[in-house]
Each structure stands twice: as structure tokens, then as C-alpha cells.
PAVEX-448185 format. One record per residue (C-alpha): residue number from 0; residue in one letter; x, y, z. Coordinates in Angstrom, 1 decimal. Layout:
N
+------+------+--------+--------+--------+
: resi : resn :      u :      v :      w :
+------+------+--------+--------+--------+
:  NUM :    A :      X :      Y :      Z :
...
+------+------+--------+--------+--------+
***
This chain:
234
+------+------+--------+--------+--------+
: resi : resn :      u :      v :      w :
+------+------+--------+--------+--------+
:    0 :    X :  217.6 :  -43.2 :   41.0 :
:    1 :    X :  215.8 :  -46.3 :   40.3 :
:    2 :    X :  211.8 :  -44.6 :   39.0 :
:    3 :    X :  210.5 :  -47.7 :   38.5 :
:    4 :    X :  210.4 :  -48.9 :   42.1 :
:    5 :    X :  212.9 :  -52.0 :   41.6 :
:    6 :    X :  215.0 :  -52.0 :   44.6 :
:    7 :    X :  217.5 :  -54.2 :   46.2 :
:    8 :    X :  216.7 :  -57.1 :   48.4 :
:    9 :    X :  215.0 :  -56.3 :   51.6 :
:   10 :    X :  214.5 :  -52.0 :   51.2 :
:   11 :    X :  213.8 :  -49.8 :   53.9 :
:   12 :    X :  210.6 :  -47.6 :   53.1 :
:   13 :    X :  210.5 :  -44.9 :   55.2 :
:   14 :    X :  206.9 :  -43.8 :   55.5 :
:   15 :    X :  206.4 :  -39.9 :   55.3 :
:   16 :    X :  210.0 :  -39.7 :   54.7 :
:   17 :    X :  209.9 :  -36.7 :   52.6 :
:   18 :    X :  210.2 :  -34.7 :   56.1 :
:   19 :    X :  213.0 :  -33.2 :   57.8 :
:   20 :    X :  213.2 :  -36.6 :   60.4 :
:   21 :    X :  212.4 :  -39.2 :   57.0 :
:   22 :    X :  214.8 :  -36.9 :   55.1 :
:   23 :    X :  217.6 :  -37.3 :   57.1 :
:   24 :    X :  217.3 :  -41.5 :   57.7 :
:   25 :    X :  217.0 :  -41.7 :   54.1 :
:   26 :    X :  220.4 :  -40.0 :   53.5 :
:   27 :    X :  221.9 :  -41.8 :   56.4 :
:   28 :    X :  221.2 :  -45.1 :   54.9 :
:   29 :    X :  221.0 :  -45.0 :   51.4 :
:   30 :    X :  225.3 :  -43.5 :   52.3 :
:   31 :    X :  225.5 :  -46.8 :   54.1 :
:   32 :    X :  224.8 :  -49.0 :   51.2 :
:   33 :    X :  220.7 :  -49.6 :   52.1 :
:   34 :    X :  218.2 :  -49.5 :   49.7 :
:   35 :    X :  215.4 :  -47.0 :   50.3 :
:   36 :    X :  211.7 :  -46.3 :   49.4 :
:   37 :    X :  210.7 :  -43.2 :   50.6 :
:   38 :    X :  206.7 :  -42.8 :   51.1 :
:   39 :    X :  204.5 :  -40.1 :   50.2 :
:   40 :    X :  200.9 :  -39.2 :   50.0 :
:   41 :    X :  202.2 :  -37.6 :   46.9 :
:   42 :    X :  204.5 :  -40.2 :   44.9 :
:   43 :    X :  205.5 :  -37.3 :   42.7 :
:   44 :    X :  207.0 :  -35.8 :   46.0 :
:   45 :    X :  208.7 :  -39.3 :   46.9 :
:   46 :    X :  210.2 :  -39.6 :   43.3 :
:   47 :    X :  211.3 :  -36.1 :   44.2 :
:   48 :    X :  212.8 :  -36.0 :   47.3 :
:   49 :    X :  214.5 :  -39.5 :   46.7 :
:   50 :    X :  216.4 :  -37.4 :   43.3 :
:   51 :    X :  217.0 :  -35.1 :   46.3 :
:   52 :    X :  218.6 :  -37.6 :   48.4 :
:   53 :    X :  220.5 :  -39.6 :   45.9 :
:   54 :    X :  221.8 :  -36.5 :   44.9 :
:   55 :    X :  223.8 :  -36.2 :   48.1 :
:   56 :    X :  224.4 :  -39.6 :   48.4 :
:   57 :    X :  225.6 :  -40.6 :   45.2 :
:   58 :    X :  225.2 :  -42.6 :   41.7 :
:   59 :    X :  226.1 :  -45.9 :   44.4 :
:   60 :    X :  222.9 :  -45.2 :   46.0 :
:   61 :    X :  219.6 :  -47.0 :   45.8 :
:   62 :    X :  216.6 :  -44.3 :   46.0 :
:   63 :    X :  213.3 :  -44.8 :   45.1 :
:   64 :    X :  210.3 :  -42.9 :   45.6 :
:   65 :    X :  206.7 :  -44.2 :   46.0 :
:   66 :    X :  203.3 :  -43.6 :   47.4 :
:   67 :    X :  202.9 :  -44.4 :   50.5 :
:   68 :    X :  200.9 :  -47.5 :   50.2 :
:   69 :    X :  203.4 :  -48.9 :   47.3 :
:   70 :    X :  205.7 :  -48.1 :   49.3 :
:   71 :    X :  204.6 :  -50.3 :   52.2 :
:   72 :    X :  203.6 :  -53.3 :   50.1 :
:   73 :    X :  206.9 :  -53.2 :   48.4 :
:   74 :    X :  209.3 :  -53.5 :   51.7 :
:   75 :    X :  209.1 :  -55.4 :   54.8 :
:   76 :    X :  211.3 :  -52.9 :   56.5 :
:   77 :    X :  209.2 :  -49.8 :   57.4 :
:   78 :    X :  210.1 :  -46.8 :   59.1 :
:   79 :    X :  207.3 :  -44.6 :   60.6 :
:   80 :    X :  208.2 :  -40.4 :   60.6 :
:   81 :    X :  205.2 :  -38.4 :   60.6 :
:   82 :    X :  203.7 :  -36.0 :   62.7 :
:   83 :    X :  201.5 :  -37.8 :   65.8 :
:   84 :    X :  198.3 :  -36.5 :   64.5 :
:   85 :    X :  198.4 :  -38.2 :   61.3 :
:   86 :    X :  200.2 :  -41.6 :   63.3 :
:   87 :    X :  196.7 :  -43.8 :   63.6 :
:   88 :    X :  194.8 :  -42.7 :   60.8 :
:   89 :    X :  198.1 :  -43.5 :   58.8 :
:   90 :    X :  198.2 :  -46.6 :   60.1 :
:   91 :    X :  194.9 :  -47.3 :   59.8 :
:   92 :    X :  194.9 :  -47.0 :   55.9 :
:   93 :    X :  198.3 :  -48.8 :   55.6 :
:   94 :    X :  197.2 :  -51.8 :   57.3 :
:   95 :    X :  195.7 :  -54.0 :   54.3 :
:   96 :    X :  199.4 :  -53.2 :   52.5 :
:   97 :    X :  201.8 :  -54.2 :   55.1 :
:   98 :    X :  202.9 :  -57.8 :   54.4 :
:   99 :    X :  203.6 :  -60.3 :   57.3 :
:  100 :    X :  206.4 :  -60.5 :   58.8 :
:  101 :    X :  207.0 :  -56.7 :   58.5 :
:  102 :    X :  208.9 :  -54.9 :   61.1 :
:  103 :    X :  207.7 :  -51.3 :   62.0 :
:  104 :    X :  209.9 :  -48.9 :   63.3 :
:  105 :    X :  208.1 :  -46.0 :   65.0 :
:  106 :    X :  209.6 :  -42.6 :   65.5 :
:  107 :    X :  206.8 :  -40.7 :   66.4 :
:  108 :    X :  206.6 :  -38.2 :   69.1 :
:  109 :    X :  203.0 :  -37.2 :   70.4 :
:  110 :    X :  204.2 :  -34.0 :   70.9 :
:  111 :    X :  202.0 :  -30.6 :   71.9 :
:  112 :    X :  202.8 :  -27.5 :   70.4 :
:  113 :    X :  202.9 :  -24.3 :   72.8 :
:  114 :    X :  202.0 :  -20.6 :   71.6 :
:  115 :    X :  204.3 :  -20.4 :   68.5 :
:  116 :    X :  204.0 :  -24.1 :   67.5 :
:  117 :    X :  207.0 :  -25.3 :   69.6 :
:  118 :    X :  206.7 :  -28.4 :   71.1 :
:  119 :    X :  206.8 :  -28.0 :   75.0 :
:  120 :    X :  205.4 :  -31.2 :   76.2 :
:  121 :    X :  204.2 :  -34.7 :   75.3 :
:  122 :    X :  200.2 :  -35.7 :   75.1 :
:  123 :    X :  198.7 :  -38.4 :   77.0 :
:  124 :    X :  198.0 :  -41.6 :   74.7 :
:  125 :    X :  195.9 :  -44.2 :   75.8 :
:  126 :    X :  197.8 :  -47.4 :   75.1 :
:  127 :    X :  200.5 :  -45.2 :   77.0 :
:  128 :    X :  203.1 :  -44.1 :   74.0 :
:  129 :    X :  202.9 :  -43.2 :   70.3 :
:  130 :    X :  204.9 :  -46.7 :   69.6 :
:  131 :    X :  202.4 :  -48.9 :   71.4 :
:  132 :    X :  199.9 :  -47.0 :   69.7 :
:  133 :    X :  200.8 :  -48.3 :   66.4 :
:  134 :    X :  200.9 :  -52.0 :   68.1 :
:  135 :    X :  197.5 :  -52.3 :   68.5 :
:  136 :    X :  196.8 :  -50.7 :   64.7 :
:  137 :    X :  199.0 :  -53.0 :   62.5 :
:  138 :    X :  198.3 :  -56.9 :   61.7 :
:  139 :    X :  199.1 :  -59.3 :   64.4 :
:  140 :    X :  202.3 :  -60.7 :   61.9 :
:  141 :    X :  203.7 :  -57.0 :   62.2 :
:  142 :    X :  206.4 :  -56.2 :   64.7 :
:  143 :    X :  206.4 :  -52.6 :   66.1 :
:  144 :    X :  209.8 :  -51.3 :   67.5 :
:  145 :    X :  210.3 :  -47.6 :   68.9 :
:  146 :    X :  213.2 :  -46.1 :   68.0 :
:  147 :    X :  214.7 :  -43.1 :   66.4 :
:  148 :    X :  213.0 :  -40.1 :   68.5 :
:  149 :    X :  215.8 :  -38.8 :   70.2 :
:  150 :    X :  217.7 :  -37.7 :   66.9 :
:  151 :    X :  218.3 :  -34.1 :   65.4 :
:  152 :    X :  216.7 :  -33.9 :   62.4 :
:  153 :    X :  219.0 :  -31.4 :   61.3 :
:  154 :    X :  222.4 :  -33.1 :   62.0 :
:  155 :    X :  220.6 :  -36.2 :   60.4 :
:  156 :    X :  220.7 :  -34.2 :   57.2 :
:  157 :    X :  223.9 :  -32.6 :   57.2 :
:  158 :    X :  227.4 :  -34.8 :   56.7 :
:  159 :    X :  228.8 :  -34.9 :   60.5 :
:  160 :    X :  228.8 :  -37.8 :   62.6 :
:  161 :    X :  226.0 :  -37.5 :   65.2 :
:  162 :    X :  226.8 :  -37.6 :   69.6 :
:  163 :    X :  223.8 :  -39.3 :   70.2 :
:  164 :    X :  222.7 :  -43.0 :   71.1 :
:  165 :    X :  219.3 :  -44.3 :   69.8 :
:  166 :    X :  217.2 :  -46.3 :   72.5 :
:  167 :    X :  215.2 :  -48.9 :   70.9 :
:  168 :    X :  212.5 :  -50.6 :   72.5 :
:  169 :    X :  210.2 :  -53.9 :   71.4 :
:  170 :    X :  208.6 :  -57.0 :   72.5 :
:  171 :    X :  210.1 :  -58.6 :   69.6 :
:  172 :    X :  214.0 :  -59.1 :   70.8 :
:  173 :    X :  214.6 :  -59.9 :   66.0 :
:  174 :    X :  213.2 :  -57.0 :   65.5 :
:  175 :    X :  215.0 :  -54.6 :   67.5 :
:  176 :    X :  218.3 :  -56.5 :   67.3 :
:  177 :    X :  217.9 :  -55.6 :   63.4 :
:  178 :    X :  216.7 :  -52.4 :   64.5 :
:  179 :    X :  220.1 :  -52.0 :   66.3 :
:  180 :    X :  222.2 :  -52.5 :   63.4 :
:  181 :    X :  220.2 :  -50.0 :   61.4 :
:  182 :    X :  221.1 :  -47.3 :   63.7 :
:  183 :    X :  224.7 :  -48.1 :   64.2 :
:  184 :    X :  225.0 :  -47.6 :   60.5 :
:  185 :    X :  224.2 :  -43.8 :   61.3 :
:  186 :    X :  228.2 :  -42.4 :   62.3 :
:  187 :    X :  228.6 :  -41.5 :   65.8 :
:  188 :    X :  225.2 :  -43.5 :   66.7 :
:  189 :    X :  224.8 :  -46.1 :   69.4 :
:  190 :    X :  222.3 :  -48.4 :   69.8 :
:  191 :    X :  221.1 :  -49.3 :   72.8 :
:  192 :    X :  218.7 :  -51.9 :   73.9 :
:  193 :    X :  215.6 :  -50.4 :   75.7 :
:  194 :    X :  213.9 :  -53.0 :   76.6 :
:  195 :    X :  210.4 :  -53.4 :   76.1 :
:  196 :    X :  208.0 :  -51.7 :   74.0 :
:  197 :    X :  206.0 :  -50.3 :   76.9 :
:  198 :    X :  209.6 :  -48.2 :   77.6 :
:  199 :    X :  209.1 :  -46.8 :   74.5 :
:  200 :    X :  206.9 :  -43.8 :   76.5 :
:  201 :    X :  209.3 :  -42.9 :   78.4 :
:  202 :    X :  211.4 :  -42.3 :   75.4 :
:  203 :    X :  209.0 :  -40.4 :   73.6 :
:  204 :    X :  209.2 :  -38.1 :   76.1 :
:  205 :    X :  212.6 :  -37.6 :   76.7 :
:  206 :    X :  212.3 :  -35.8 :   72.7 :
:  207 :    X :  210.4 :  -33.0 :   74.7 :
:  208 :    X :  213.1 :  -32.7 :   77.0 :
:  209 :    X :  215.5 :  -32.0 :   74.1 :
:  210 :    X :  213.2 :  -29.8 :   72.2 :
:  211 :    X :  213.5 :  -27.0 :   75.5 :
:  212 :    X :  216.8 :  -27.5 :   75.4 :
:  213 :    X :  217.7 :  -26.9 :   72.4 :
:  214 :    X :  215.5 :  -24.1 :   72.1 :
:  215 :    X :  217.2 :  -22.5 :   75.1 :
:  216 :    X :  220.8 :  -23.1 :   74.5 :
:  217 :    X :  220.4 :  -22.8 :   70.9 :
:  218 :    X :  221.7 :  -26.3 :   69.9 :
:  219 :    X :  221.0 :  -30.1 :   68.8 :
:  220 :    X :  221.0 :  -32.0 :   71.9 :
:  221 :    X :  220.8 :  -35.7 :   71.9 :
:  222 :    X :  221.3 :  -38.1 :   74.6 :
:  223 :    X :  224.5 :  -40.7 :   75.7 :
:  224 :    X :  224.2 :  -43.0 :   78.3 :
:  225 :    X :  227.1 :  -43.8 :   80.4 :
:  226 :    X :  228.5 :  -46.5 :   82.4 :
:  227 :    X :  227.0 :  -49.6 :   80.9 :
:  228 :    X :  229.1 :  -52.5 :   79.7 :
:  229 :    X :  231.0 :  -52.2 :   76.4 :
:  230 :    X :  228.7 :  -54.9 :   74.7 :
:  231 :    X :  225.7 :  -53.1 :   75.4 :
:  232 :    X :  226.3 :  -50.5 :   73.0 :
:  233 :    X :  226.4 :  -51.5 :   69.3 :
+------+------+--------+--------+--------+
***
């Protein structure tokens, strides 16, 4: 693992990525050959969980761990995984770091927890999803893409291929074309295009959806969507 914070050209920081969701990108990614900064509040955490991830992924890897603030100023790629309650204020504090020209992929879900703290339904935002959200937070020069939600975070961190495809929705067709290929680095991922980033609510609240049904069938549902074109999916 590379302590010092020196990373390949153009890293992925993934921003609260020492959770279960950040986790299990990280791993994904830094197998694929992509250099990754995870973000902390804590940056002995990061520095931890990336010796966690590269670990599992191998001396190849390039794993780096950083406050979350370092973190942003040091990659133009971010990756957004943290709880919705945290998402603005987050945001808020990161502005100044992010660089233009960033991209900033959003995974939250503004999910509501029920009587046990399982999610059973998403909030109301304002600007209508968690993604769009996060538009009107970051620097005019930074491009906001939803994507991501839909995932397991548990098969993310195992070593199967996922059965899911990844929706990924942006005004910013660069952005989520690069977005694509991220996810279609993930085995057994699709990426599809979503359209735009005002779609992104209706994704965010399929994750719900998934969360039930998982919880009453006792698995890791994703989604696949049928009948489109070969091309469309990645």
C-alpha cells in the first residue's frame, strides 16, 4: 500500500469509503487495476481499511488511504458513499477541495429507517433526489452523476460476480459515459444509461424496493433490465 498518498494517474477516491458500500467499490476496482483513495474523517481509518483492501486484492493493487478532504483534492474522480444524513453537510465542507473538472459520482440513498433501523422507504428531498442534491452543493466545474445505489454491499465485498446492472444518470453525457466503464469493470455488472440526472430519484428509490425484498426473502436482490438493444448495455 502506497502511505504516502502517491497514486497512479487519474485515482478514484471514494469518499466515506471505509463503509460496507465504499468498502466493496474499493475492492472491486483496485482488482481491476484502478488506483484508489479511500476517504475518511479519520485518515488513520482510511490508511487502515485501504491495508484492509489491498490485502484482498493484492501486492498489484494501488490503495491509499486519506482524509477525506486530501482525499478529494488529490483525485478528480470521486465517489460519494455515505449515509444521506451526513450527504450535504459533507458536501458542504468538501466544496473548497474539489478541483474543476471533477466528476462526482453519487450513491446515496435518502433512505428512512423503520422501528429496528431498517430502511422501509425513501424521504422527500427538495431538489427531488439525493444526486440532484449534491448538484446544487458542489462548484459549477463539478459534474454530478448518480449511480451505484442499486448494488449489494455484501456481494460487493465478497469474490462472486454480481447479477445486477447499475443505472447511471447525468446531465453531463462524459461524465456518465466514464461512469459506465467504471461499473462494467465490476464482474457481472451492466451499465446502463439512465438518462438524466433528474431520473436519478427514481433510482434512489428503487434501493428501498430491494431492501424489503431482501429482507423478506432473505437475499441480495439487484435489478436487470430486459429487452433493450445489445449496445445499450456496456
Amino acid at each position: 500500500m502506497n502511505t504516502s498518498g502517491e497514486v497512479s494517474i487519474r485515482p478514484i477516491a471514494i469518499i466515506g469509503g471505509t463503509g460496507p458500500a465504499g468498502m466493496g467499490l474499493a475492492l472491486r476496482w483496485a482488482r481491476a487495476g484502478e488506483a484508489i483513495i479511500i476517504g475518511s474523517r479519520d485518515a488513520q481509518r482510511a490508511q487502515q481499511a485501504a491495508a484492509a483492501i489491498q490485502l484482498r486484492a493484492g501486492p498489484q493493487a494501488k490503495v491509499s488511504g486519506m482524509e477525506n478532504s486530501e482525499a478529494c483534492a488529490a483525485a478528480d474522480i470521486l465517489v460519494l458513499t455515505v449515509p444521506f444524513e451526513g450527504q450535504a453537510a459533507l458536501v458542504k465542507r468538501l466544496k473548497p477541495a474539489m478541483t474543476d473538472g471533477s466528476i462526482l459520482i453519487d450513491a446515496t440513498v435518502p433512505l428512512a429507517a423503520s422501528v429496528g433501523g431498517r430502511a422501509s422507504r425513501t424521504l422527500g428531498v427538495w431538489q427531488g433526489s439525493a444526486a440532484q442534491q449534491a448538484a446544487e452543493l458542489v462548484p459549477d466545474e463539478v459534474s454530478v452523476v448518480a449511480a451505484f445505489h442499486n448494488l449489494s454491499a455484501e456481494l460487493l465485498g465478497g469474490d462472486s460476480p454480481l447479477d445486477c446492472d447499475v443505472l447511471v444518470c447525468s446531465d453531463d453525457p462524459d461524465a456518465a459515459q466514464l461512469t459506465r466503464e467504471l461499473a462494467a469493470k465490476i464482474p457481472g455488472v451492466r451499465a446502463i444509461d439512465g438518462g438524466k440526472l433528474e431520473n436519478s430519484r427514481i433510482v434512489e428509490q428503487i434501493t428501498a424496493l430491494l431492501i424489503g425484498l431482501n429482507f423478506r426473502h432473505k437475499g441480495h436482490a439487484g435489478i436487470r433490465i430486459t429487452g433493450l438493444p445489445s449496445g445499450a448495455y456496456r
